[in-house]
N, C-alpha and C positions, 0 to 999 in steps of 0.2 A: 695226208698223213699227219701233218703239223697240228690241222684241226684238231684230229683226234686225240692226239697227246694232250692239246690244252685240254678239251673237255674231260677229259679222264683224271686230269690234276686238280681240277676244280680252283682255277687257280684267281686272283682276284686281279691282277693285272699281269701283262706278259710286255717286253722290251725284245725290240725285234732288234737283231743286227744291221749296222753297216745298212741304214734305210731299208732292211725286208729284202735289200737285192740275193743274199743266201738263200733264204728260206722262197726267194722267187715270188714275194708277194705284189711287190712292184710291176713286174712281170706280166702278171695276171691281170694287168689291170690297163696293160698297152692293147693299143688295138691290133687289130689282124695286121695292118698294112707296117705301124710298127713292128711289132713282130717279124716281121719279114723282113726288115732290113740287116745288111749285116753290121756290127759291131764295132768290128775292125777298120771297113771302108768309111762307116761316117764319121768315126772319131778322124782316121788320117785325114779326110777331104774339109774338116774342121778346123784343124791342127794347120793344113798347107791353106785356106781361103785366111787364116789367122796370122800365120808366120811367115809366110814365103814371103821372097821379094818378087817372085811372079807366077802365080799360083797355076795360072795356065799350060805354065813349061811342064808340069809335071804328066798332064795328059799327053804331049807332046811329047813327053821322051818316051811313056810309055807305046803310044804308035809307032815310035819311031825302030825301037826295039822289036816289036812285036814279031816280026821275020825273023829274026834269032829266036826265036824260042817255035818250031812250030809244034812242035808236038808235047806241048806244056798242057798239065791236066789242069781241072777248073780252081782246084787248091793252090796250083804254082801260078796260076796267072792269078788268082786273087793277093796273094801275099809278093808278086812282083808288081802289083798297082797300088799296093798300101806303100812299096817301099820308093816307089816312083811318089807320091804322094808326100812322105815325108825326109824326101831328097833333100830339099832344101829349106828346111825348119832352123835348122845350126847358124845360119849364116851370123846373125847376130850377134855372137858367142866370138868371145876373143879365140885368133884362130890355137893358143895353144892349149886349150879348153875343149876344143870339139873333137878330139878324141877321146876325150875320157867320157863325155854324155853326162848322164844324170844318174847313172846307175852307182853308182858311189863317189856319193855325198863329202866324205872326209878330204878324197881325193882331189875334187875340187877345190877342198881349201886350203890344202897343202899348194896346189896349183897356184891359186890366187896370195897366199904368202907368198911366196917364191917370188912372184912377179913384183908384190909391191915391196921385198929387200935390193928387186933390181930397181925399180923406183927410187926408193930409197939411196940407193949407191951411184944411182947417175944425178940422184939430185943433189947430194953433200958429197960425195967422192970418197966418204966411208965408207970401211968394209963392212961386208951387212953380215949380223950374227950368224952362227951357223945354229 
């Protein structure tokens, strides 16, 4: 489809988005075996061999689990091994921080003020601005 529109514009160069990965030109160009993998699982199993403090434990809780869930479809057990998976990525994260995640941004740094006015006030014994 993409082809034909360029050919039809006759256009002299074209800027593909975000590396081609929209228009799936990257895509195209994985092999079979790529292709076949899923997306989800290798980014978490990357993310936990990367971040965990013990990357192991996550296969482990997921077996451990498994008897609770028996009659989980192929979707609920893929999305309860990515979440097993990235159980323990946070650790690092000051613990009053890892509730909020990364999913906004500002929050975090309203967080991180916060903490460094309690810094602040246990280190001069000044009251920290509001």
């Amino acid at each position: 489809m993409l082809e034909r529109v360029l050919l039809a514009c006759d256009l002299k160069s074209v800027t593909i988005s975000a590396y081609g990965l929209r228009e799936g030109l990257l895509y195209e160009r994985l092999s079979a075996e790529e292709r076949a993998l899923d997306p989800l699982i290798e980014f978490a199993e990357a993310m936990n061999l990367r971040q965990a403090r013990a990357p192991a434990h996550a296969g482990e809780m997921f077996e451990w689990m498994t008897p609770v869930f028996p009659d989980e479809t192929a979707d609920m057990r893929r999305v309860r091994r990515a979440v097993c998976l990235f159980s323990d990525i946070a650790w690092r994260r000051h613990p009053d921080d890892r509730a909020l995640g990364r999913v906004q941004p500002g929050a975090d740094r309203a967080v991180c003020r916060h903490r460094s006015s309690y810094a602040h006030f246990d280190r001069d014994g000044a009251v920290p601005p509001s």
